[in-house]
BAPAKE-434163 format. One record per residue (C-alpha): residue in three letters; residue number from 1; x, y, z. Coordinates in steps of 0.02 Angstrom, whole numbers. Example, Ala and Ser with C-alpha at 12.3 -4.5 7.8 and 13.67 -1.06 7.14 Angstrom:
<pamars>
PAMAR  resn  resi      c1      c2      c3
PAMAR   ala     1     615    -225     390
PAMAR   ser     2     684     -53     357
</pamars>
This chain:
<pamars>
PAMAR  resn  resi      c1      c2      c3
PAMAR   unk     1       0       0       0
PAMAR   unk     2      73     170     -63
PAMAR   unk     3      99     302      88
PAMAR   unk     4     -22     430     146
PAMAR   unk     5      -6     554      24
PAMAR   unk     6    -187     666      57
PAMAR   unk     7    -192     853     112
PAMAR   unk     8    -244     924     252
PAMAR   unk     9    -394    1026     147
PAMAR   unk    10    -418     876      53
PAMAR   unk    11    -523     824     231
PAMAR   unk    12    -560     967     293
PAMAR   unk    13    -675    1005     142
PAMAR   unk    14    -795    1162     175
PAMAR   unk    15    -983    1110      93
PAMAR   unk    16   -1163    1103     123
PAMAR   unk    17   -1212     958     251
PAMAR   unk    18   -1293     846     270
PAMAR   unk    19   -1204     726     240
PAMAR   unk    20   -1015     717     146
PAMAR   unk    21   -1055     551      64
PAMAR   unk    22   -1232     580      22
PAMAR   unk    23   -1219     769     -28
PAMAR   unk    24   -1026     838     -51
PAMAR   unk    25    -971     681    -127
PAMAR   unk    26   -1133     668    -247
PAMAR   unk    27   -1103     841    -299
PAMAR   unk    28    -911     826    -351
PAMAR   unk    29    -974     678    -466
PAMAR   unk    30   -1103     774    -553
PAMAR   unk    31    -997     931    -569
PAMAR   unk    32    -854     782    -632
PAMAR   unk    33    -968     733    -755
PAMAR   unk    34   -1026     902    -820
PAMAR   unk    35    -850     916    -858
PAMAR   unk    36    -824     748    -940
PAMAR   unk    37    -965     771   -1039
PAMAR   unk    38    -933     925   -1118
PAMAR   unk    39    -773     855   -1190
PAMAR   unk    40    -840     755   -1282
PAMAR   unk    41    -865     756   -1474
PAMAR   unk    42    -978     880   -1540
PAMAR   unk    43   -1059     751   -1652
PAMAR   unk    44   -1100     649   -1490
PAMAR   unk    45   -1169     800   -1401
PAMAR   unk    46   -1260     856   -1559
PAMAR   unk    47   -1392     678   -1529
PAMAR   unk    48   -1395     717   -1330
PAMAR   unk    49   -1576     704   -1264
PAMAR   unk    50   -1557     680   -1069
PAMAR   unk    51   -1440     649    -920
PAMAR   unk    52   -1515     500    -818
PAMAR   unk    53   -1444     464    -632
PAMAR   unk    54   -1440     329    -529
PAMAR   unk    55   -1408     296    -346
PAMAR   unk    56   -1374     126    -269
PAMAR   unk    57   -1324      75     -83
PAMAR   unk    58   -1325     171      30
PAMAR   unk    59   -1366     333     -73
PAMAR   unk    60   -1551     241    -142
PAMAR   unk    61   -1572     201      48
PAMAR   unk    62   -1561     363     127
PAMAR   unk    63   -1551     477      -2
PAMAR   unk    64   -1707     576      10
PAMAR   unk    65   -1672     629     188
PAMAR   unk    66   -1492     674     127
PAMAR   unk    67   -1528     773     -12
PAMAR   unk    68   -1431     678    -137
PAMAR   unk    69   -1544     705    -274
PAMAR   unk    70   -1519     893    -255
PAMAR   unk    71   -1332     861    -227
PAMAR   unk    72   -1300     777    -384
PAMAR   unk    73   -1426     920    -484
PAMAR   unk    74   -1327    1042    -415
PAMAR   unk    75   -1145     964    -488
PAMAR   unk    76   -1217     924    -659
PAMAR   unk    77   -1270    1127    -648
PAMAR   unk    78   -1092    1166    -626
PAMAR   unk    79   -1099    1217    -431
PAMAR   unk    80    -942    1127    -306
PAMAR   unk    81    -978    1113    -148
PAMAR   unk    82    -854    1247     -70
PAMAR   unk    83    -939    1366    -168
PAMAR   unk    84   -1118    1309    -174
PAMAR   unk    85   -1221    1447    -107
PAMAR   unk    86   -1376    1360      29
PAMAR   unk    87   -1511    1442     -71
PAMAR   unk    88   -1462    1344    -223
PAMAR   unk    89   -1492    1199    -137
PAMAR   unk    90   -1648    1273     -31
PAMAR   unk    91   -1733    1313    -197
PAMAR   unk    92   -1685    1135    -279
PAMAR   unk    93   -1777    1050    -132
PAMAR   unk    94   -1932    1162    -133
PAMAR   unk    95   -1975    1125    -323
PAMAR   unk    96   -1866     993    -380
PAMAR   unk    97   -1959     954    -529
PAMAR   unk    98   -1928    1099    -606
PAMAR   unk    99   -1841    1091    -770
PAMAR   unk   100   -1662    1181    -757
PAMAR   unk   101   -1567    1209    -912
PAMAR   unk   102   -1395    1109    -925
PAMAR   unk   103   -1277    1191   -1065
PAMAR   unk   104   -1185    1064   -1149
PAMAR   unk   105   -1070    1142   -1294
PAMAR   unk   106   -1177    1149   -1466
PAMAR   unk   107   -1330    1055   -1355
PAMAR   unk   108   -1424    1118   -1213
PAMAR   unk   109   -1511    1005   -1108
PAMAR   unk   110   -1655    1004    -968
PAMAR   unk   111   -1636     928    -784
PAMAR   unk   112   -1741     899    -617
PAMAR   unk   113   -1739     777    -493
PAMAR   unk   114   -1845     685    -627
PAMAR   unk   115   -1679     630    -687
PAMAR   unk   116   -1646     547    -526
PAMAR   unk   117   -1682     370    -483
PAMAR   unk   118   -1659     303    -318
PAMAR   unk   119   -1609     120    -353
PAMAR   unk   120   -1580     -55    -272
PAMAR   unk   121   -1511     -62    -104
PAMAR   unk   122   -1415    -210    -152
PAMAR   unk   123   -1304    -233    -277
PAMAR   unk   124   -1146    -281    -328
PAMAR   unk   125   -1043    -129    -381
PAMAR   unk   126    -920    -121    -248
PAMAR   unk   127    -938      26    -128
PAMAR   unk   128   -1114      40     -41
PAMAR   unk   129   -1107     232    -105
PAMAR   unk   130   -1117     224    -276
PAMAR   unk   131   -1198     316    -424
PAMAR   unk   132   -1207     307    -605
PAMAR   unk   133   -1216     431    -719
PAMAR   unk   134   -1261     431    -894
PAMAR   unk   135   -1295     553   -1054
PAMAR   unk   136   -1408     460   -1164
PAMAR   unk   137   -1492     508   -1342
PAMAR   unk   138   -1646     535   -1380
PAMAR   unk   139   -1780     403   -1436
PAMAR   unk   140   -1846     239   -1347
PAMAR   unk   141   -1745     146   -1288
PAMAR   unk   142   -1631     303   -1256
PAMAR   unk   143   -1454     246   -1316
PAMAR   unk   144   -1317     268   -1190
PAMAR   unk   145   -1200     387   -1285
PAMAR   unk   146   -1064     401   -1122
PAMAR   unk   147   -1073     365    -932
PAMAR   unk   148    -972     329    -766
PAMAR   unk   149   -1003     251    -619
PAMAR   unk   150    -954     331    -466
PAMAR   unk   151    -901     296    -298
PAMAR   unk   152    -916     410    -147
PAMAR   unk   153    -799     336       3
PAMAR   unk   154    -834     446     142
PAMAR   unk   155    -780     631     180
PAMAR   unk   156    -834     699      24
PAMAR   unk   157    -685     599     -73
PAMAR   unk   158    -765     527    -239
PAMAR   unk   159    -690     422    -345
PAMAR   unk   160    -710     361    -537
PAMAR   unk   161    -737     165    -528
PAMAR   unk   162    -642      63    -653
PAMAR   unk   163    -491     226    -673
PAMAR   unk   164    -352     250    -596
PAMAR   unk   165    -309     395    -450
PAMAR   unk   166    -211     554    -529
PAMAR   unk   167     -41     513    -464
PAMAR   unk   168     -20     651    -301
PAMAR   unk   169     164     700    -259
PAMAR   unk   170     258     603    -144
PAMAR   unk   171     272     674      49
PAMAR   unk   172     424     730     121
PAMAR   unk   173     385     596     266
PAMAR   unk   174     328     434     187
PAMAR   unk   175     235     355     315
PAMAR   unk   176      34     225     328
PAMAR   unk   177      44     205     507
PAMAR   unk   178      60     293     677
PAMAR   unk   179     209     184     703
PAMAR   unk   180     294     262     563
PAMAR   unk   181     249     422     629
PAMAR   unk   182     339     387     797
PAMAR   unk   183     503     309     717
PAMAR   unk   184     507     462     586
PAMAR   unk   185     496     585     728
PAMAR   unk   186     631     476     830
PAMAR   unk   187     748     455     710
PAMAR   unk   188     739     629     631
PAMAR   unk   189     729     718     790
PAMAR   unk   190     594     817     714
PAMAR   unk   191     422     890     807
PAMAR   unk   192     246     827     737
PAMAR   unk   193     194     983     676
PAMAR   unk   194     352    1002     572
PAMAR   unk   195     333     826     488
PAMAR   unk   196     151     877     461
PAMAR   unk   197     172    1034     398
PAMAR   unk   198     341     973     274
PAMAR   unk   199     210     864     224
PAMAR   unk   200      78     965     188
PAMAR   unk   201     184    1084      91
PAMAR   unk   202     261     925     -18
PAMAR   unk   203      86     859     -60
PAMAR   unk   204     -19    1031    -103
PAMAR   unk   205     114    1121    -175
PAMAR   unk   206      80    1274     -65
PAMAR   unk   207     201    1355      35
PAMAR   unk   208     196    1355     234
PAMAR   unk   209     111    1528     228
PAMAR   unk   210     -16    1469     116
PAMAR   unk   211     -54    1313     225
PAMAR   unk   212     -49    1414     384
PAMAR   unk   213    -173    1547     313
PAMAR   unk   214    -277    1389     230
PAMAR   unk   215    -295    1293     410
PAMAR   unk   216    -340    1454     475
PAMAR   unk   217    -484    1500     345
PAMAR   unk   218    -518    1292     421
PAMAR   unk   219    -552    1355     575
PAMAR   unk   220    -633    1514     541
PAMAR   unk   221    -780    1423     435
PAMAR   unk   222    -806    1286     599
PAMAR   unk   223    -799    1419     705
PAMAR   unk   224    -928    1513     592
PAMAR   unk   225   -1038    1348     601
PAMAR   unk   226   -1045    1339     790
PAMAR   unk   227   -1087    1542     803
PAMAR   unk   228   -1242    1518     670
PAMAR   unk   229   -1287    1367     764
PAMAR   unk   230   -1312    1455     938
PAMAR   unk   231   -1388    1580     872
PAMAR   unk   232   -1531    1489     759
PAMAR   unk   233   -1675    1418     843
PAMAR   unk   234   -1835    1326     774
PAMAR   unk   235   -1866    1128     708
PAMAR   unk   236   -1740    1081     586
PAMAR   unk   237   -1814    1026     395
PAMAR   unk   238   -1883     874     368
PAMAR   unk   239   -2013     762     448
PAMAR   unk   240   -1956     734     613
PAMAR   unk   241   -1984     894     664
PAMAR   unk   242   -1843     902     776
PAMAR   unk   243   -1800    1063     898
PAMAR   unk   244   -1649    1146     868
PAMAR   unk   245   -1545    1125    1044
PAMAR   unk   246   -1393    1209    1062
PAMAR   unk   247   -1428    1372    1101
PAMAR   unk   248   -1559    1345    1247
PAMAR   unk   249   -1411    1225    1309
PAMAR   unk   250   -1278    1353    1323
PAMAR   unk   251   -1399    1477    1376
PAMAR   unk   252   -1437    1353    1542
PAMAR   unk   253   -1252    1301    1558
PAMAR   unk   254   -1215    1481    1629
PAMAR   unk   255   -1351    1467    1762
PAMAR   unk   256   -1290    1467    1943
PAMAR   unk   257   -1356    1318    1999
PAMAR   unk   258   -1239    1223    1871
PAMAR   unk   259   -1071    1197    1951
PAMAR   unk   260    -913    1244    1858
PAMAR   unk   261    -888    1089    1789
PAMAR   unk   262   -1069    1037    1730
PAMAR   unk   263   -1046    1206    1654
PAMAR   unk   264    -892    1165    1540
PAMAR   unk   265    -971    1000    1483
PAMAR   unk   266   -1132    1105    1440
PAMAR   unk   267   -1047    1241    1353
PAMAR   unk   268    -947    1087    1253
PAMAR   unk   269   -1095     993    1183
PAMAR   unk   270   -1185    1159    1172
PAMAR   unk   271   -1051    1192    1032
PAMAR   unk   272   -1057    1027     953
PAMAR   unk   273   -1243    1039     933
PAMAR   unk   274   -1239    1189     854
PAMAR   unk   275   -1116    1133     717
PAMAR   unk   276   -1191     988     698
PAMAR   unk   277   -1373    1060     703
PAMAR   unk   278   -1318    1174     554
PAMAR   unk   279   -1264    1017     451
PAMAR   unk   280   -1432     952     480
PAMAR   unk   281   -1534    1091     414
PAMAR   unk   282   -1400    1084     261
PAMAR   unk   283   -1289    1232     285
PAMAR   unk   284   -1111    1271     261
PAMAR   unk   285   -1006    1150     387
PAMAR   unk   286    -819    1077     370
PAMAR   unk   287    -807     880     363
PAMAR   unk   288    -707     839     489
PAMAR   unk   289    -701     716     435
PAMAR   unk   290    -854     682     399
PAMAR   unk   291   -1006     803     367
PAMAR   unk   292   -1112     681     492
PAMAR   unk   293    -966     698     618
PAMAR   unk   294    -931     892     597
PAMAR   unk   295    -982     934     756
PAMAR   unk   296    -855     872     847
PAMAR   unk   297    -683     957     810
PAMAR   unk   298    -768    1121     784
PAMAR   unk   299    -843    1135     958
PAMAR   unk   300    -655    1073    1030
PAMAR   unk   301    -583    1208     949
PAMAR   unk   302    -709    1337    1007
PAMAR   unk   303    -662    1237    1171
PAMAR   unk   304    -503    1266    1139
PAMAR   unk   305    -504    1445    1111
PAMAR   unk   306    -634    1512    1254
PAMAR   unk   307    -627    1394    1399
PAMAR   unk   308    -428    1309    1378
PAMAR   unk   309    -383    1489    1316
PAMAR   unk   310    -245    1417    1213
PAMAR   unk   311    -169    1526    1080
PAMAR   unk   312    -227    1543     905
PAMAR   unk   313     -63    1462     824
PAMAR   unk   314     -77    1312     954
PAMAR   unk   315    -262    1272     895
PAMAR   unk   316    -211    1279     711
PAMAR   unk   317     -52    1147     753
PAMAR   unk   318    -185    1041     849
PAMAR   unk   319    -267    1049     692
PAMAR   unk   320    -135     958     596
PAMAR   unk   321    -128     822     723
PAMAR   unk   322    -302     786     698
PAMAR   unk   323    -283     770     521
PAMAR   unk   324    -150     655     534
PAMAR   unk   325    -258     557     643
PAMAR   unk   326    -389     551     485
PAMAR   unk   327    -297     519     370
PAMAR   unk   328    -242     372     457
PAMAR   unk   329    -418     280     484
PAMAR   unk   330    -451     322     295
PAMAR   unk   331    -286     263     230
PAMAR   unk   332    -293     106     342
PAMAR   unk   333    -492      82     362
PAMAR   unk   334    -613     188     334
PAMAR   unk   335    -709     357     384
PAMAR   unk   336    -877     307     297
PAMAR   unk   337   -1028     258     389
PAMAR   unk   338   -1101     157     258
PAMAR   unk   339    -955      69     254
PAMAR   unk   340    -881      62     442
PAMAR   unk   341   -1038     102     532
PAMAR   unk   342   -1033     290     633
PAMAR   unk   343    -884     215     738
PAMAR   unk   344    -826     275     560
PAMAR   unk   345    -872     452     581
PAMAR   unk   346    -925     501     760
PAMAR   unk   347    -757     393     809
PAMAR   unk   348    -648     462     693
PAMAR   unk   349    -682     641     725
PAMAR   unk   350    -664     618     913
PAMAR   unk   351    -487     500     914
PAMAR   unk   352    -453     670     777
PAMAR   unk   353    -525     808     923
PAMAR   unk   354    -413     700    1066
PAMAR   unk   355    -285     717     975
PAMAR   unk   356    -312     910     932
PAMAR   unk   357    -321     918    1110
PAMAR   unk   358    -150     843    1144
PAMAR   unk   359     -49     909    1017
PAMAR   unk   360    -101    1106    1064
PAMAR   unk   361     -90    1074    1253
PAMAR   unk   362      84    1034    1180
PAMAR   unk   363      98     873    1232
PAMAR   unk   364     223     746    1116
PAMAR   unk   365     159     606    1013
PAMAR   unk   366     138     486    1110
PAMAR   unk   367     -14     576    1225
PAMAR   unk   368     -84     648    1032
PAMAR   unk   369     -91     437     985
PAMAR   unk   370    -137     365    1175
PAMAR   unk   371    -288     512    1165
PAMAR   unk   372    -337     482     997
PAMAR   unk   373    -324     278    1027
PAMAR   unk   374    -464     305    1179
PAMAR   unk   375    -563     417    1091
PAMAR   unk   376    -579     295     961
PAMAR   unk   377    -602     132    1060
PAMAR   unk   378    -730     180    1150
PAMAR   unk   379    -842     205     996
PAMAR   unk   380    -793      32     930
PAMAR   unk   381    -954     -38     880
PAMAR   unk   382   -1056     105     851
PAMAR   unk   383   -1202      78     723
PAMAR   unk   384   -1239     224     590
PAMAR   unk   385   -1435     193     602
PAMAR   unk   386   -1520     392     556
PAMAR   unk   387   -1727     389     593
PAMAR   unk   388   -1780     418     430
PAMAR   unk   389   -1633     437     358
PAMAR   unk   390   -1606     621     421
PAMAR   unk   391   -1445     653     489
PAMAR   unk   392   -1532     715     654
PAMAR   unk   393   -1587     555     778
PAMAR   unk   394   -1452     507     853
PAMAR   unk   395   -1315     590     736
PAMAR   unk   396   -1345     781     837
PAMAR   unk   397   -1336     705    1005
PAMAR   unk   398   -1186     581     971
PAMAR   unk   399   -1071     725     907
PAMAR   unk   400   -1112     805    1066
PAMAR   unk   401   -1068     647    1168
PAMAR   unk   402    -907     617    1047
PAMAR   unk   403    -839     777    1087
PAMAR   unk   404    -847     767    1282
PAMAR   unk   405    -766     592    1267
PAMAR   unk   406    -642     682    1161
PAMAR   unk   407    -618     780    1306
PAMAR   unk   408    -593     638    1442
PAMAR   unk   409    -480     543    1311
PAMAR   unk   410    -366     667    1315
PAMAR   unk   411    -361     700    1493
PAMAR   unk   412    -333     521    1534
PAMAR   unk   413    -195     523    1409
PAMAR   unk   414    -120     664    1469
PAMAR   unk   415    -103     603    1655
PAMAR   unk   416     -93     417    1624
PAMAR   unk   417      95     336    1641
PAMAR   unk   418     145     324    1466
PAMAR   unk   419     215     140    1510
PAMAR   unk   420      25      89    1572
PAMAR   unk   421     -45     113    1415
PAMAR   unk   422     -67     -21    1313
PAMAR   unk   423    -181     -23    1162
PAMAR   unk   424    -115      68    1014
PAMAR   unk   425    -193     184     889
PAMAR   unk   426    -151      57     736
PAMAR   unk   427    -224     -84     826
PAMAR   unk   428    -385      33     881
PAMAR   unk   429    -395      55     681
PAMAR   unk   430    -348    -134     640
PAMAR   unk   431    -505    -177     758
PAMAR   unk   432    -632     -33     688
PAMAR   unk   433    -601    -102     493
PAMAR   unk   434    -621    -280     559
PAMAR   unk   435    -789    -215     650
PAMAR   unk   436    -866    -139     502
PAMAR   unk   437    -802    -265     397
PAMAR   unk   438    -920    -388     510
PAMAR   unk   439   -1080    -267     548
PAMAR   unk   440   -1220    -301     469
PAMAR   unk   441   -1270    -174     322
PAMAR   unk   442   -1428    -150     412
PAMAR   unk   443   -1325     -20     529
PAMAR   unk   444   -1225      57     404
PAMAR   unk   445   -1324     211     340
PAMAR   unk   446   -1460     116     249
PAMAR   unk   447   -1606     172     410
PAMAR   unk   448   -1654     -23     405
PAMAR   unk   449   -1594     -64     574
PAMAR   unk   450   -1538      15     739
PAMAR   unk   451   -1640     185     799
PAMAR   unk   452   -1702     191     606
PAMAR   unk   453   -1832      49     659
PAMAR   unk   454   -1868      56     833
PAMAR   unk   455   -1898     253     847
PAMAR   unk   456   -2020     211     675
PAMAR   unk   457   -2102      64     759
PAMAR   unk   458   -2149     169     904
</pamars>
């Protein structure tokens, strides 16, 4: 297996919730295939009569409630999801039958969620997130004049089934595991956040200034999440009509009768709600790594920040360490729910906000892995099973719960005996790809088993 060889804001993507898989990911391949398509010959595009679109998995499961429909519409009508404004997507959901015009070099053509099939569950086209796209003429039965087949992985990363991955440059610091990280850092006598930042500037071509100012526009956009969350009140969209939380919860954590530290813990889910509240009602959130799971490292840096008062450059650096700690469970297993289950997501993101923690308390790598190995083993096992498919029930409330274990990882880690500890982060990983390898797909984002049926069946 080739070394790690992602960027830091190749994770930390900035996009419309709610979901990175079922919305960021979706868009990416229909703004891929806008693209593709319009390279092709003018001859072809000249007998064009539709774009068809199909979802399987995962996606046909619980792709209503996610929005993947409008996702992909809103790729194939040239929008990405950095740049994707809410109201596009707002307006797609509220009449998405209407007939949009897609510009295709001498053809023009008209889309609408029309275009959009939800598909089987099962199938057998590899990753449980997958959709097809095709342009096909005109007539009955349509011919299929060109299409690809798509694969969203988790965190917004899609890939192009059946092609290869555009070679990347190689890192400074070759490494696939944590214990390469520890022997590079031993034998080079070199910090963390100098290995991850060499790195950084190796893979994205950017110099340190640009990756400093880029992890700082990171942090400004989850910070900007949590502040719109505390501030919003109401039920979020959809069905369940669920109340919008965080901002009566940080309003109560100040009362006197709380004591100081049923205050802090308030004030820290209170954060992680709102994040993770504005996901659900499909704004602008960072996956981190996931959009399901971008509660978490937001409301420890806000944490951080207010209540740790640790300096600015000491969050960013924390930062880094929690990407590396992504990166990892991608490269080595998986940050996907319908693939690992939400041990996948809501685990990743708090072994990533441990070992943020760690790393800007300025603690050495060891305490960064030993926090980010609790966090993480103590979600082993954790179903991804959303009521209705929403991200909302238990998705809100398990970011809040991620984050304060993120919190009591890393303080364990940081007074534990480094000698006492004995599970490492690699074999924490090892054991969460063996677990989702084994769960049943019923609790991997299709809503068929888990809360999805007994909250229903009540």
């Amino acid at each position: 297996m080739p070394a790690i060889d992602l960027s830091v804001f190749d994770l930390f993507k900035i996009g419309p919730g709610p979901s990175s898989s079922h919305t960021i990911g979706p868009m990416r391949a229909g703004a891929d295939f806008l693209g593709f398509a319009r390279g092709l010959p003018p001859q072809v595009l000249a007998t064009a009569g539709r774009v068809a679109v199909t979802l399987y998995g995962s996606l046909a499961a619980t792709g209503r409630g996610h929005g993947t429909d409008r996702a992909v519409l809103a790729g194939l009508l040239g929008e990405l999801p950095e740049r994707c404004p809410p109201d596009f997507l707002d307006a797609l959901a509220r009449d998405p039958d209407k007939p949009r015009r897609l510009e295709l070099g001498p053809t023009a053509l008209e889309v609408s969620a029309r275009d959009v099939t939800f598909g089987p569950v099962a199938h057998d086209l590899g990753s449980p997130n997958t959709l097809r796209v095709q342009l096909l003429g005109r007539g009955e039965p349509a011919p299929v004049l060109a299409e690809r087949l798509y694969a969203s992985v988790g965190g917004g990363f899609v890939r192009v089934v059946g092609e290869p991955d555009t070679p990347r440059p190689a890192p400074a610091h070759a490494y696939e595991t944590m214990a390469d990280i520890k022997r590079i850092v031993a034998e080079h006598d070199i910090g963390l956040t100098k290995l991850l930042l060499e790195n950084e500037t190796a893979v994205s071509g950017l110099g340190q200034g640009a990756v400093l100012a880029g992890l700082d526009g990171v942090l400004t956009a989850m910070d900007a999440a949590v502040t719109a969350g505390l501030a919003a009140s109401g039920p979020l969209p959809g069905p369940l009509g669920l109340a919008r939380k965080a901002a009566t919860l940080y309003e109560r954590a100040g009362r006197s009768r709380r004591q100081p530290h049923e205050s802090l813990l308030a004030k820290l889910m209170a954060y992680a709600f709102a994040a993770s509240e504005e996901n659900a009602a499909g704004h602008v959130v960072v996956t981190a790594p996931t959009c399901g799971a971008s509660g978490i490292v937001p409301a420890t840096a806000r944490f951080m920040r207010q209540h740790l008062e640790l300096p600015e450059h000491s969050i960013r650096e924390g930062l880094l360490a929690a990407a590396t700690i992504g990166f990892l469970a991608k490269h080595n297993a998986t940050i996907a729910g319908a693939e690992g289950g939400c041990q996948a997501e809501v685990g990743v993101a708090a072994a990533m906000a441990a070992a943020m923690l760690a790393h800007g308390a300025g603690f050495g790598v060891r305490v960064v892995e030993n926090a980010a190995e609790t966090a993480l083993e103590h979600h082993l096992g954790l179903t991804c099973d959303p009521v209705g498919g929403y991200v909302q029930i238990p998705c809100i409330e398990r970011n809040a719960i991620g984050a304060v274990k993120a919190y009591a990882a890393y303080l364990i880690a940081s007074d534990e005996m480094l000698a006492h500890h004995k599970v490492g982060l690699d074999q924490a990983i090892a054991a969460m790809r063996a677990t989702g390898r084994d769960m049943h797909c019923n609790y991997k984002e299709t809503a068929q088993g888990g809360l999805a049926v007994s909250v229903i069946a009540c």
